[in-house]
N, C-alpha and C positions, 0 to 999 in steps of 0.2 A: 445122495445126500446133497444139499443145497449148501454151498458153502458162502456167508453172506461177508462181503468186503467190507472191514471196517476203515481201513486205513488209504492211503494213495501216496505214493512219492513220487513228483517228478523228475525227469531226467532229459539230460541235452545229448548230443549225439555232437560227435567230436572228430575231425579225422584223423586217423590211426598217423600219428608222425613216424611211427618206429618201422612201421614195415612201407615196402614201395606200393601197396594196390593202394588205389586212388578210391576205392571202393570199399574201404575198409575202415571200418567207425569204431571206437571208443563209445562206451554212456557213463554219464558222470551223473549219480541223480545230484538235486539242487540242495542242498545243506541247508536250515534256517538255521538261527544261530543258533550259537549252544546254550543248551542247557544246566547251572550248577544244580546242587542239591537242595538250595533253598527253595528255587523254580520249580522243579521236581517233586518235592514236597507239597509247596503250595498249591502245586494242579492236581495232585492225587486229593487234597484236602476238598476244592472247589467242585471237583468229578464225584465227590463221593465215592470215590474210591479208596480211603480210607477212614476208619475207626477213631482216629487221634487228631488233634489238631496238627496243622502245618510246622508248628517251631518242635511240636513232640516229636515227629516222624523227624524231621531236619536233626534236631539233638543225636538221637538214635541212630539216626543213619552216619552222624558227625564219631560217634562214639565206636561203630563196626567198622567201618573203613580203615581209622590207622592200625586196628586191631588184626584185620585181613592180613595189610601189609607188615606188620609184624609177624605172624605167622608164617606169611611168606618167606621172609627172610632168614626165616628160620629151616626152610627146607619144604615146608610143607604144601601140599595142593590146596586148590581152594574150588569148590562145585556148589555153586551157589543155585545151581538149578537152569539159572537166567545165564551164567558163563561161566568157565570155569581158568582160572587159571594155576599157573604152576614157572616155578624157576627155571631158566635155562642157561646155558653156559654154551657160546659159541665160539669158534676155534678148535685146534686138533694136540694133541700131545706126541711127543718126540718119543716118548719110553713109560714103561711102566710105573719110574718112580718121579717124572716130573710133577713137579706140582704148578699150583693156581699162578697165572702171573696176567695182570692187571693190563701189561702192555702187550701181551700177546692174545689173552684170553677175555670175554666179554660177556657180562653176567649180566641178562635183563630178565623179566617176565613175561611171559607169551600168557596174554587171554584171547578167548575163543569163545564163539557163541555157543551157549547151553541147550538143553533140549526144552526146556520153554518159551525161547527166543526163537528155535525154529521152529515149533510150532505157532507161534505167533505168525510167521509166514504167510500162514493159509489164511489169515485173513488183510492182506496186501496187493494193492495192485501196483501196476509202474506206471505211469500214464508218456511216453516220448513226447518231447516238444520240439521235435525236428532238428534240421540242425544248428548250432549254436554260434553265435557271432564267434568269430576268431580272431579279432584285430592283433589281441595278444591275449596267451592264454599259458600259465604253467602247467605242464601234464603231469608232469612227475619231481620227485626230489628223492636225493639218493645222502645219506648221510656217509661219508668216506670212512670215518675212523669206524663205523661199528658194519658196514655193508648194509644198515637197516634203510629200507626203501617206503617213504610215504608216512614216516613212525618218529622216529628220532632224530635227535639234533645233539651235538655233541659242541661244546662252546671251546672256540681258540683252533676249529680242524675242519676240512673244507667239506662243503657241501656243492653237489652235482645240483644242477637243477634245470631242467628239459620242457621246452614248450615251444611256441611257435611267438615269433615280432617281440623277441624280452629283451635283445641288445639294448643296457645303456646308453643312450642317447640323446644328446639336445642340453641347453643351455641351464635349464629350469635347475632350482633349487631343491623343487622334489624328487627329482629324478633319481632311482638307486632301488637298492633290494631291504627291504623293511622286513622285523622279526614283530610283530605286537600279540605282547603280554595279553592272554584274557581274563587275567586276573584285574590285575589293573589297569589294563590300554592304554601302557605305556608303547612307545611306540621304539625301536633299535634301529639304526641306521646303518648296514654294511660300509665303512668307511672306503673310501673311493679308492685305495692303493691295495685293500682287501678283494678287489674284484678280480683275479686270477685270469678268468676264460671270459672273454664279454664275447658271444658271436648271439646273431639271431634266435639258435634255437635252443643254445644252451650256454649257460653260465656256470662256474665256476668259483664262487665263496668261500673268503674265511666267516667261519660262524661267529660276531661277536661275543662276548663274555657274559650269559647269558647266563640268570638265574634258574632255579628250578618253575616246571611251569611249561603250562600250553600255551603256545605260538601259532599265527596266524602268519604263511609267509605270502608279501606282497611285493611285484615287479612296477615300479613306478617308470616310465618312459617317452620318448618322444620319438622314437624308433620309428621307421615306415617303408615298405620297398624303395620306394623312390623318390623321398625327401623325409623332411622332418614334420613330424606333427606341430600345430602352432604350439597347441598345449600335452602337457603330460597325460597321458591314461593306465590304468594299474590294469594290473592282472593281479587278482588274487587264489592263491592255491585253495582249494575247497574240502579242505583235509588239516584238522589240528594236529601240530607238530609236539612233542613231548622233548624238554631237557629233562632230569632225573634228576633226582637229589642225590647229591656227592654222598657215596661211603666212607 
């Protein structure tokens, strides 16, 4: 069977910071930005990929979503075909008759890809673009209060965060660790007495007081083996961060 490629994503190749082989890569494909649902609508409408105008599909899809997540919260699984997810509650209990406790115990949702998503697969390729400038680059983020890695952000509780030339440094006014809102592009400022761990390959954050919402986090600096950049260059993490909305 002739399997025909409809799609490509590419991807940069990284070195592995976390283990010692020098020979050992990381791939990160390349993100374009995101997509909301109004976007998403609209290109199903222009592809012909849908039956209904763009704002029909947008409504409808505006009207199953908080529906989802109400159900969710209710206990229930969700197998949409495309993913499926369900409630989890992480932490351990002491006895049979402990109950739920907020500061011990941590209740999120875990989604996962569906079996039309991995079939979607077979028709994708990766394309490598070799490997990737590294002047500064975050690899990873680790949210403390919930242990979630690369997912969550927790406002007011520190976040880890691991990559290579992120040390704040240098004079410049932009220089610092930025949270920006995709909702609005609004941009958050780690305030400078918030920065716990400043070393080259990792940092150490208080998370500002951040509203519900995906975040885009960014390394602004002037960092350099062996002097100071004239000017600041960011790194930006290539992975939307999620705060939650408070229960």
């Amino acid at each position: 069977m002739v399997v025909i490629i409809l799609h490509k994503i590419m991807a940069w190749l990284y070195l592995n910071l976390l283990t010692p082989d020098k020979n050992d890569y990381v791939i990160r494909p390349v993100t374009s930005r995101t997509l909301n649902v109004r976007q998403i609508s609209e290109s199903a409408a222009s592809r012909g990929g849908a039956d209904i105008s763009a704002s029909a599909m947008e409504h409808a899809v505006n009207l199953f979503l908080p529906e989802m997540g109400f159900l969710l919260c209710d206990g229930f699984s969700i197998n949409t075909g495309w993913f499926t997810a369900a409630p989890h509650v992480k932490g351990t209990a002491d006895s049979p008759t402990e109950q739920y406790n907020k500061d011990k115990h941590t209740l999120l949702f875990e989604f996962h890809q569906g079996a039309l998503l991995r079939k979607e697969l077979e028709n994708v390729t990766v394309e490598f673009l070799g490997l990737a400038e590294t002047d500064a680059v975050v690899s990873q983020v680790i949210d403390v209060k919930t242990g979630s890695m690369n997912d969550l952000l927790t406002p007011n509780r520190n976040l880890k965060i691991a990559g290579q030339k992120i040390k704040i440094a240098g004079e410049k006014e932009a220089n610092g660790v930025y949270f920006v809102n995709q909702d609005t592009g609004e941009r958050t400022k780690v305030d400078d007495s918030d920065i716990v761990i400043n070393n080259p390959s990792d940092l150490i954050v208080v998370i500002p007081d951040l509203t519900a919402g995906k975040y885009l986090l960014e390394v602004t600096t002037q960092y350099a083996v062996s002097s100071l950049l004239k000017e600041p260059r960011t790194a930006m993490f290539n992975k939307l961060l999620t705060v939650q909305q408070p229960t």
